[in-house]
One Martini backbone bead per residue (centre of mass of N, CA, C, O) as a GRO file, in nm:
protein
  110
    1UNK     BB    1   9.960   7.802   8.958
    2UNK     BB    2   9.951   8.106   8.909
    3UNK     BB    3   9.794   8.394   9.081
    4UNK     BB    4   9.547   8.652   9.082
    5UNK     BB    5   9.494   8.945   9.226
    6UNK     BB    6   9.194   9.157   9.123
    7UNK     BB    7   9.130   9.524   9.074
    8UNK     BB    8   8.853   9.738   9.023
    9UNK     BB    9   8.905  10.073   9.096
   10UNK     BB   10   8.643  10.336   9.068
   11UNK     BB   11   8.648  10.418   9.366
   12UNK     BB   12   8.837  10.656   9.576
   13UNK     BB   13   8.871  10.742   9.932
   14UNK     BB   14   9.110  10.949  10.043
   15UNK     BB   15   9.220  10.859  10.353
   16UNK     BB   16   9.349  10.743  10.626
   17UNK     BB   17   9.212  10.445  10.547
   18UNK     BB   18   9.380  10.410  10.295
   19UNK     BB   19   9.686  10.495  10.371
   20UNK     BB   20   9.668  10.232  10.594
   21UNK     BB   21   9.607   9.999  10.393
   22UNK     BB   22   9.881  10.086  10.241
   23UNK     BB   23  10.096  10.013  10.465
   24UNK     BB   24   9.933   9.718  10.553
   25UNK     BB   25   9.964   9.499  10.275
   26UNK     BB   26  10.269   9.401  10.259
   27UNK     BB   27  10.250   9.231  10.493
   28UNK     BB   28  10.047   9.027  10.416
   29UNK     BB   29  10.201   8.905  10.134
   30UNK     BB   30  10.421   8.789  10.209
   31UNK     BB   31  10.364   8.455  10.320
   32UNK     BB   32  10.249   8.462  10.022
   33UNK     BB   33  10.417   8.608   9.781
   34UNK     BB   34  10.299   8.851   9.735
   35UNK     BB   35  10.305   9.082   9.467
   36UNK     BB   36  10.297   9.363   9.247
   37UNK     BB   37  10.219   9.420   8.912
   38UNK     BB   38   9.988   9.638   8.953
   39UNK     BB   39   9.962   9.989   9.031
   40UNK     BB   40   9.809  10.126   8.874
   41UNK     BB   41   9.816  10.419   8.665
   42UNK     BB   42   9.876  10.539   8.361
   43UNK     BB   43   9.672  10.500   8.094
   44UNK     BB   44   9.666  10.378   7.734
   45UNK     BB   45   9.460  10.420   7.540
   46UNK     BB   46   9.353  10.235   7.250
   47UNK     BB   47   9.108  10.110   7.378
   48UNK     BB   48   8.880  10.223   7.497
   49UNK     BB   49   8.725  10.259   7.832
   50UNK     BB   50   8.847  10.268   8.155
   51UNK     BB   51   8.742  10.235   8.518
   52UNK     BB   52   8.991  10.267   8.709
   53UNK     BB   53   9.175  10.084   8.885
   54UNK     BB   54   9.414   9.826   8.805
   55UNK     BB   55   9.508   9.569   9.044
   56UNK     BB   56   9.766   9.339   9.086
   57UNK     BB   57   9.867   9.016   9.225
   58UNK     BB   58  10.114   8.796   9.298
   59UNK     BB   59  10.097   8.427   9.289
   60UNK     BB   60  10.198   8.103   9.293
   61UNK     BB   61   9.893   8.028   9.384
   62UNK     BB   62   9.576   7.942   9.505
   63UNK     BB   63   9.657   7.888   9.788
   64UNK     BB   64   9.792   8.181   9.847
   65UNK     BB   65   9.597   8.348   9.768
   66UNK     BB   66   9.357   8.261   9.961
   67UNK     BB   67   9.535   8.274  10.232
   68UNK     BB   68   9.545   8.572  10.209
   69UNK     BB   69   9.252   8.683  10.167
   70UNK     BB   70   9.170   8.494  10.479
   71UNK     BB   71   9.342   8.619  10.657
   72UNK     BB   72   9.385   8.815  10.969
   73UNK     BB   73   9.560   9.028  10.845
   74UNK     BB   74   9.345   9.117  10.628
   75UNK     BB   75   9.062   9.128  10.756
   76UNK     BB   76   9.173   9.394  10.913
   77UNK     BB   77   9.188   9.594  10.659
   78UNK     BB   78   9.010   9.586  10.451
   79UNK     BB   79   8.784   9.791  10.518
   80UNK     BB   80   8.942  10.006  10.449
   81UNK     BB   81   8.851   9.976  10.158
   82UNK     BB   82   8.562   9.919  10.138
   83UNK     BB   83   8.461  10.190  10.270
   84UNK     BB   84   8.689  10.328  10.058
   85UNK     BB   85   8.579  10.151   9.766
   86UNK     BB   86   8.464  10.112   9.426
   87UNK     BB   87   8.461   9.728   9.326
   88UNK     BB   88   8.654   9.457   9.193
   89UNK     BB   89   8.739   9.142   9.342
   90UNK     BB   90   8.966   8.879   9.229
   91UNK     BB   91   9.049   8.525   9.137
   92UNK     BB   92   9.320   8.435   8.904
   93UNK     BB   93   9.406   8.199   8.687
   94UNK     BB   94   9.682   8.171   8.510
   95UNK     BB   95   9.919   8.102   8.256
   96UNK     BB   96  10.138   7.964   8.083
   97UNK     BB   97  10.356   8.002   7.820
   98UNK     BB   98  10.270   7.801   7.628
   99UNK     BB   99  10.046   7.933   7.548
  100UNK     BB  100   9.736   8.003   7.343
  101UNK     BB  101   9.493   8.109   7.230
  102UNK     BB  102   9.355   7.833   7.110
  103UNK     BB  103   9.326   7.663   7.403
  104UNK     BB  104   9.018   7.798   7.435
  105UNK     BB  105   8.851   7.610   7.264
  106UNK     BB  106   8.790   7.372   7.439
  107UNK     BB  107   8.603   7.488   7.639
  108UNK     BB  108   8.408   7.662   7.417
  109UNK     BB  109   8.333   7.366   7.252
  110UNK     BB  110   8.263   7.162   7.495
   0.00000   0.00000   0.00000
């Protein structure tokens, strides 16, 4: 099942290392498969107000999105990122086209 890495950074403080954060990502991503499917931008506000930038990253797996978060070439880049920026960043599982909104009842009820 699809895997998401999802980060709502709501500050970051830009400069050298998050540069270099951002140079050295998209390789880390590669062997697992994973690209951006949001990367920030600016958002149309519909309903409420959210703080920080949003961004997604698609993995085909848990195991995929697992083994990039752990892997020793992102972990020698995070600080890049972790020191230079605050918010929450975390790994979650999508949902197949067949879903309907109703399937999370089984969950909620039981």
């Amino acid at each position: 099942m699809t895997h998401y890495a999802i980060a709502n950074l709501r500050t970051v403080r830009v400069g050298a290392e998050i540069v270099e954060y951002l140079q050295r990502i998209d390789a880390t991503l590669e062997p697992f498969g994973g690209h951006f499917i949001v990367h920030g931008g600016v958002p149309e506000y519909v309903e409420g107000v959210w703080e920080g930038s949003l961004i997604v990253i698609e993995f085909p797996s848990y195991e995929h999105a697992r083994g990039w978060y752990d892997s020793p070439e992102y972990r020698k880049i995070l600080p890049l990122r972790t020191d230079n920026a605050d918010g929450v960043t975390m790994l979650l599982e999508g949902v197949d086209r067949s879903h309907k909104a109703t399937d999370v009842l089984t969950e909620i009820l039981n």
